[in-house]
SEDO-915102 format. One record per residue (C-alpha): x, y, z; residue in one letter. Coordinates in steps of 0.2 Angstrom, whole numbers, padded with zeros to 4 digits, always signed. Layout:
% SEDO-915102
XYZA...
This chain:
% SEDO-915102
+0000+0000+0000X+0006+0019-0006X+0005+0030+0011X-0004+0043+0006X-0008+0059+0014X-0026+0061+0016X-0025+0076+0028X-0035+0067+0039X-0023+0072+0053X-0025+0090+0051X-0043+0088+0052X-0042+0077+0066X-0032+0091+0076X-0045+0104+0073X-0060+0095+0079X-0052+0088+0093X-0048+0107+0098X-0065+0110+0096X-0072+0093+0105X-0076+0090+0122X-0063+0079+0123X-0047+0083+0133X-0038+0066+0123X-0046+0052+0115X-0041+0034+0115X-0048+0023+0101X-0046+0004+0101X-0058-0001+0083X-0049-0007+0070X-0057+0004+0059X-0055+0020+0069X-0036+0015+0072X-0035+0013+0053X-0042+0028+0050X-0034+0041+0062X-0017+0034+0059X-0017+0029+0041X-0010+0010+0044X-0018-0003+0038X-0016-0018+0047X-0029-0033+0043X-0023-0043+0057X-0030-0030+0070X-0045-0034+0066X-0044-0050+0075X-0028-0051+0086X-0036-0044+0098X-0024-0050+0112X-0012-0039+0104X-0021-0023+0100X-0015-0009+0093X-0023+0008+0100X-0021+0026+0095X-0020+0041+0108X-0022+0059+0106X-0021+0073+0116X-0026+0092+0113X-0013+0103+0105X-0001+0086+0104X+0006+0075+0092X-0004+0058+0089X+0002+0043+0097X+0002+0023+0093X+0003+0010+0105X+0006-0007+0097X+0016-0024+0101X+0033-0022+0098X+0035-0032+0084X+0025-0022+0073X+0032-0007+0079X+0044-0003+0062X+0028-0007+0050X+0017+0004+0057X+0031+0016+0055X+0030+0014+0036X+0012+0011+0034X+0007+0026+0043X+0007+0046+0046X+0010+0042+0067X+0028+0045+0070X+0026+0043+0088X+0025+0025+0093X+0024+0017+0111X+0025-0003+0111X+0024-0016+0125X+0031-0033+0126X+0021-0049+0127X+0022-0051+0144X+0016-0032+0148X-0002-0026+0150X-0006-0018+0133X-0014-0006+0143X-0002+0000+0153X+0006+0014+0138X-0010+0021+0139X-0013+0022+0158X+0004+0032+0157X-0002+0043+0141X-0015+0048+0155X-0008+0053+0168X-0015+0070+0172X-0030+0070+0159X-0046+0072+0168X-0058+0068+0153X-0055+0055+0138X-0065+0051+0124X-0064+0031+0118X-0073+0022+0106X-0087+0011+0116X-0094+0003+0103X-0077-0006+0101X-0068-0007+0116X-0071-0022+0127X-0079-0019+0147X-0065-0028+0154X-0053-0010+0144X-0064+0001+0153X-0062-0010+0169X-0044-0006+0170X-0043+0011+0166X-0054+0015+0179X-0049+0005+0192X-0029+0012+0188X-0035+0030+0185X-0051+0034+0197X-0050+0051+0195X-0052+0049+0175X-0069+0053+0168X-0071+0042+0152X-0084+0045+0142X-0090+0037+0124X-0085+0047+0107X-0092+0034+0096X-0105+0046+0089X-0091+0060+0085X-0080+0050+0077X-0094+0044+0068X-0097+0061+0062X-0075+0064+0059X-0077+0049+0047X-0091+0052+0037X-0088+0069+0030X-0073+0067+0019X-0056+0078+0015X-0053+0085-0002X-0040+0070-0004X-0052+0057+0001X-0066+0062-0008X-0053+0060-0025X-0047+0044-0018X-0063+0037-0016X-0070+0043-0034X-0054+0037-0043X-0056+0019-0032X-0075+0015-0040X-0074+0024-0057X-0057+0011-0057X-0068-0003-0049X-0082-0001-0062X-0069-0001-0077X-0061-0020-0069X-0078-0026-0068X-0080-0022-0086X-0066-0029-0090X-0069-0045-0084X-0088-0045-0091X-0081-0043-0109X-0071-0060-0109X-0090-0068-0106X-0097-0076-0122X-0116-0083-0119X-0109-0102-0128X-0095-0108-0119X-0097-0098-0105X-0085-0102-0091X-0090-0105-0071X-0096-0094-0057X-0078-0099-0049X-0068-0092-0063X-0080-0075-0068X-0078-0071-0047X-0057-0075-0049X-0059-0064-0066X-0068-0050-0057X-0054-0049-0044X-0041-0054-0056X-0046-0038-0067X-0047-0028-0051X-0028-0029-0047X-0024-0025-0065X-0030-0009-0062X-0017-0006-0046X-0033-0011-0034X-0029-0025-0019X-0041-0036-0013X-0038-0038+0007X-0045-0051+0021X-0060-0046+0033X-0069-0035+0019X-0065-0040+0004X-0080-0049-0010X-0078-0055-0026X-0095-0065-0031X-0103-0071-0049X-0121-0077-0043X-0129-0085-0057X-0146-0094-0063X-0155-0101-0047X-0140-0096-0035X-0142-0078-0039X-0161-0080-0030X-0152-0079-0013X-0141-0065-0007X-0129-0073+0001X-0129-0089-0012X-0124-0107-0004X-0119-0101+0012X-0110-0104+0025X-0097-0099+0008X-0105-0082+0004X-0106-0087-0016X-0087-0083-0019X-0091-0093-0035X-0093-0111-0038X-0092-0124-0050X-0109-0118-0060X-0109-0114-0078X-0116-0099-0083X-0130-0103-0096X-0138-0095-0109X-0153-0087-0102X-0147-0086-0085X-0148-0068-0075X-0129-0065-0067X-0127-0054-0052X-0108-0049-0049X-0101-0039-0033X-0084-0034-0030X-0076-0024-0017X-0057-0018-0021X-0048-0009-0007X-0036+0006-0013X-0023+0014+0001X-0035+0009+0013X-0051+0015+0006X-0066+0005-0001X-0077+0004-0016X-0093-0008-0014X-0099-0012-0032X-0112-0024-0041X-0118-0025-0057X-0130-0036-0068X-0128-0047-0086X-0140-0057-0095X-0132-0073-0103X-0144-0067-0119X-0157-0054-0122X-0167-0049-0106X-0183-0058-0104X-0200-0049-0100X-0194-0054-0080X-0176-0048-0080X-0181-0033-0092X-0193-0028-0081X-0183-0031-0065X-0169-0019-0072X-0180-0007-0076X-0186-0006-0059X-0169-0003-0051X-0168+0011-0063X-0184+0018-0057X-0175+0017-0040X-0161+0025-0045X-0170+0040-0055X-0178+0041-0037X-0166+0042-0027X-0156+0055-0038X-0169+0067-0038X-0171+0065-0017X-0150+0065-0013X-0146+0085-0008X-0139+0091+0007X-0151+0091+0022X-0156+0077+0020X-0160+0064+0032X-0154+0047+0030X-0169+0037+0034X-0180+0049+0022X-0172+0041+0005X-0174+0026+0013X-0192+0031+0014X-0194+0039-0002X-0188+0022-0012X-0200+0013+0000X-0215+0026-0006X-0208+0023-0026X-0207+0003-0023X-0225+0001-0017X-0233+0016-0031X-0224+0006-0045X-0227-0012-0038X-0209-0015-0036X-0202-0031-0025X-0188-0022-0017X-0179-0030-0005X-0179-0018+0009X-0173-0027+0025X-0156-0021+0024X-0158-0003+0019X-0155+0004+0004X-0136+0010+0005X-0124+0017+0017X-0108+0023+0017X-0090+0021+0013X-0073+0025+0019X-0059+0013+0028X-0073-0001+0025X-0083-0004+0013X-0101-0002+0026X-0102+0012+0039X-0112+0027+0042X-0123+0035+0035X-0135+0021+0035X-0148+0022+0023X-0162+0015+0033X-0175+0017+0042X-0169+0022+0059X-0152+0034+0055X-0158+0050+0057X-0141+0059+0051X-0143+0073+0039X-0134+0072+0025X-0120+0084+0020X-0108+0090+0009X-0092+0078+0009X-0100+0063+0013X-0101+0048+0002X-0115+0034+0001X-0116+0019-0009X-0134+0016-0017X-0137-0002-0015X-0154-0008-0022X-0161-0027-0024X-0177-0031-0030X-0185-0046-0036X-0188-0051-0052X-0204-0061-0056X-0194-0078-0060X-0188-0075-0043X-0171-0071-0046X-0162-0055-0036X-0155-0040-0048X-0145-0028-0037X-0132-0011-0042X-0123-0003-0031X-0117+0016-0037X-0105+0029-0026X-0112+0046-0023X-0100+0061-0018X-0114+0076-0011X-0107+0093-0017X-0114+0110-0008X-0130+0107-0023X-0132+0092-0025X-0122+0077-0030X-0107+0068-0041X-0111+0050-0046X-0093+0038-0046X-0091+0037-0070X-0096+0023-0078X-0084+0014-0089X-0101+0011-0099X-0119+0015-0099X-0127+0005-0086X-0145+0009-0092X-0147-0010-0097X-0138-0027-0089X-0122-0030-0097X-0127-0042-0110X-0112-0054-0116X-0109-0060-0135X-0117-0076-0143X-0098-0083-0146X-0080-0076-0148X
């Protein structure tokens, strides 16, 4: 991975300035990730070794991580103060030092484990800990300038691999589900993309396995041995990883011309999407286009598949807030990015599904390019 600035540090600095928070101390993976700028897969589940981040007001940012890993996060990171223990220490112990003297801390709840807060508190009594989780939430969902490029080049990039694997599809002779998924990826790296552990999909669903959204579980439809057949609808997802950020894509083919079923299924997602272009401004609430495509969906007969909302953010993983649901309330503004992700169900009961980036501007919105026009499933050629 490049180390990029993202001048997430410089924005970090002025909102903790202006924060309730006289230091924060962020354990989540994800936070970790994205307040330091190192990427480390492993820390999402080597959890007896974590690696946390601590900050002060009007101070340089600090990482506390296991000694060995003390040089990589060196390199893969914009933190150039690290604290390590050894194997034998008490990981917390670097922090209850970092401390010493703060009288409020802000730390990520929702991630940190009882037995963390435990400690803190019983080696720093005088220490109010409170939870952050809500205004990191807010820190991460409004992008930098640097970000917001970052994340547009990472899907108009992810869209152009996808096509690139679509096009070595003929209807006759049409290869597995296994390879198309392995082709999607394949074409993905080609393009200077990564696929990583913990988040990363690349799925062809075809036939009767693209009826269920997660196809032949407990495996999550990473492809099988299948055929693609002529007549088959084919639902592809791919998410790529790019210096640490995330693109969540899916797009459809027909192996042939669309019946009346997939024709009109497609069309509905267009609908959908017509919809939900027109609704996305600033001011916004989150669960109102959630609403919106509901209201659209039930005027227009549409099956959507609503149980899991209708899109959500993106950032250092592919899912997080906004949430566009029914019961995230945040109001949308400038910066942020959301991922449309729409699923309805055709008549032959297979699932069609698209999933489009959205930058909001100050009036409206940026959509991620397309390589090509989208207006129709990708539909392959008889024979090569």
């Amino acid at each position: 991975m490049e180390k990029v600035n993202l001048f997430v540090l410089e924005k970090l600095k002025a909102e903790l300035a202006e924060s309730p928070y006289e230091a924060i101390l962020v354990f989540g993976a994800d936070h970790v990730h994205y307040l330091s700028g190192a990427v480390l897969p492993s820390m999402f589940s080597h959890k007896s070794e974590p690696v946390y981040f601590f900050m002060a007001q009007a101070a340089e940012p600090v990482l506390i991580c296991p000694a060995k890993l003390k040089n990589t996060l060196l390199q893969l990171g914009w933190v150039k103060k690290i604290v390590t223990y050894q194997p034998a220490q008490n990981p917390l112990l670097p922090a209850e030092n970092l401390l010493e003297g703060i009288k409020e801390v802000g730390m990520d709840f929702e991630r940190m484990s009882v037995a963390v807060y435990e400690d803190l508190q019983k080696a720093l009594p005088a220490l109010k800990i409170s939870a952050c989780d809500t205004w990191l939430k807010g820190l991460r969902m409004v992008k930098t300038t640097a970000e917001l490029q970052l994340l547009a080049h990472l899907a108009a990039t992810t869209d152009h691999g996808i096509a690139g694997a679509i096009h070595h599809v003929p209807v006759l002779g049409a290869r597995s589900e296994k390879y198309i998924a392995e082709d999607l990826r394949v074409h993905c790296i080609e393009r200077e993309l990564d696929c990583q552990g913990y988040h990363s999909l690349s799925l062809a669903a075809s036939g009767s396995h693209s009826q269920k959204i997660w196809p032949l579980a407990p495996s999550y439809g990473m492809g099988w041995a299948k055929t693609l057949n002529p007549g088959d609808t084919v639902r592809l997802e791919m998410r790529s990883v790019l210096n640490g950020y995330w693109c969540d894509a899916a797009r459809m083919l027909t192996m042939g011309t669309p019946d009346d079923s997939q024709n009109d299924a497609y069309q509905s997602l267009a609908v959908l999407r017509d919809a939900f272009e027109a609704a996305l401004l600033p001011g916004v609430k989150a669960n109102a286009l959630y609403q919106k495509l509901i209201q659209i969906s039930d005027a227009n007969n549409i099956r959507l598949v609503e149980a899991l909302g209708v899109g959500h953010g993106v950032g250092v993983t592919p899912y997080e807030g906004p949430f566009l649901n029914a019961w995230d309330e945040t109001v949308l503004s400038s910066g942020m990015v959301v991922v449309l992700d729409i699923m309805v169900q055709a008549s032959n009961q297979d699932l069609f599904r698209i999933r489009e980036t959205y930058q909001l501007t100050a009036s409206g919105f940026t959509r991620a390019d397309w390589y090509q026009s989208w207006d129709q499933p990708y539909i392959p050629a008889y024979t090569f």
